[in-house]
C-alpha positions as CSV (number, residue, x, y, z in Angstrom):
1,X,-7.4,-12.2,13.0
2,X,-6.0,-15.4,12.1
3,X,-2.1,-15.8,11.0
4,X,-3.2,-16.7,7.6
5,X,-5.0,-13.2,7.5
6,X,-1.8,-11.5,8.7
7,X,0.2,-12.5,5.9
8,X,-2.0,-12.1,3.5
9,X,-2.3,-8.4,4.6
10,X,1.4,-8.4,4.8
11,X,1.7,-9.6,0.9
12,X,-0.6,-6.9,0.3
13,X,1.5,-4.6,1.9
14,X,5.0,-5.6,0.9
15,X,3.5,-5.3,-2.9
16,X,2.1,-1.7,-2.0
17,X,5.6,-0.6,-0.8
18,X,7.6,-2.1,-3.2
19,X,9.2,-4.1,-0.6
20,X,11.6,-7.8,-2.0
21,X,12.7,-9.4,1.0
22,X,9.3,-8.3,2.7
23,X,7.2,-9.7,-0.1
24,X,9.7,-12.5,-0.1
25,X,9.1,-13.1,3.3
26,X,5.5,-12.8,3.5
27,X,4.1,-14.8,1.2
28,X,6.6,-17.5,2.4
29,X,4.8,-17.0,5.5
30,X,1.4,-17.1,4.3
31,X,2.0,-20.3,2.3
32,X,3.4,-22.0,5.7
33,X,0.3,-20.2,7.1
34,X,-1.8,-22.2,4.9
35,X,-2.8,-19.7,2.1
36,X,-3.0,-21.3,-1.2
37,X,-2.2,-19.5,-4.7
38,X,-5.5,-18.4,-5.2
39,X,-5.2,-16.3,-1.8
40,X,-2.1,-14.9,-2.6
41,X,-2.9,-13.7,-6.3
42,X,-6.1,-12.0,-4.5
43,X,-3.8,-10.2,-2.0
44,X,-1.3,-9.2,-4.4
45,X,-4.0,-8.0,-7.1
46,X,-5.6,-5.5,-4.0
47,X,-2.3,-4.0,-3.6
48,X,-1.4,-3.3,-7.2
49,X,-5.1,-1.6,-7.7
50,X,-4.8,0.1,-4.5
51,X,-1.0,1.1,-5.6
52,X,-2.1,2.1,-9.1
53,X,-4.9,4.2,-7.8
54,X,-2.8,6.4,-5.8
55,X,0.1,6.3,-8.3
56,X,-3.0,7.7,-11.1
57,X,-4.1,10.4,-8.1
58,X,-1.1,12.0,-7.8
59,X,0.1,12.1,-11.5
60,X,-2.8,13.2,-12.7
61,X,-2.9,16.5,-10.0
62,X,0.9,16.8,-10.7
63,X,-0.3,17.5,-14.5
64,X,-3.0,19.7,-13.7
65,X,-0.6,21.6,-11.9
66,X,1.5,21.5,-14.4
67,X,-0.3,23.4,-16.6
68,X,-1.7,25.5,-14.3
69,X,-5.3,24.1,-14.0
70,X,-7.6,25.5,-11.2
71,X,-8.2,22.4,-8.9
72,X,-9.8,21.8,-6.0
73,X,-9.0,19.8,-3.0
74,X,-11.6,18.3,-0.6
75,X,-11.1,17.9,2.4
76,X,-10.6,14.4,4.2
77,X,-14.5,13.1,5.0
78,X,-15.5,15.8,2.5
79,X,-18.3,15.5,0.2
80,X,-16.2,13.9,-2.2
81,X,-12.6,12.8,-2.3
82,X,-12.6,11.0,-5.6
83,X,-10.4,8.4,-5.0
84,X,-13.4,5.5,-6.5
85,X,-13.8,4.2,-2.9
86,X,-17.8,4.8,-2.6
87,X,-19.5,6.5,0.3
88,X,-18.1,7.0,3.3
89,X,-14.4,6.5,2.4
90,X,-12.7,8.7,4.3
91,X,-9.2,9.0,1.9
């Protein structure tokens, strides 16, 4: 994996954690890296869909809980975790 990559990947993941001075930092790096905007807006768009899918998740279990709802967790590489992945994701 390139050094480009590797910032791109750390964008992604300083957006994911709600990270400044990493995002800061990382997409500094990834421009000096050679990344232009167009690579940057792609990693930063990942990590708020991957964010806001696990942000949705939760919330929407907390409510179920909430009011009481049966539910029904799977297991991790059960038939069906739900998270929108497609086959074979093992969240």
């Amino acid at each position: 994996m390139d050094a480009k990559v590797k910032e791109l990947i750390g964008t992604a993941a300083s957006v994911a954690a709600g990270c400044d001075s990493c995002l800061e930092y990382h997409v500094e790096a990834a421009r000096k890296e050679g990344a232009d905007s167009r690579e940057i807006q792609t990693a930063i768009q990942i990590a708020r869909a991957v964010r806001l899918q696990a942000v949705t998740k939760i919330d929407d279990l907390a409510s179920k809980l909430e009011r009481g709802e049966a539910i029904k967790l799977v297991a991790v590489g059960g038939e069906d975790s739900g998270c929108g992945c497609g086959e074979g994701c093992n969240c």
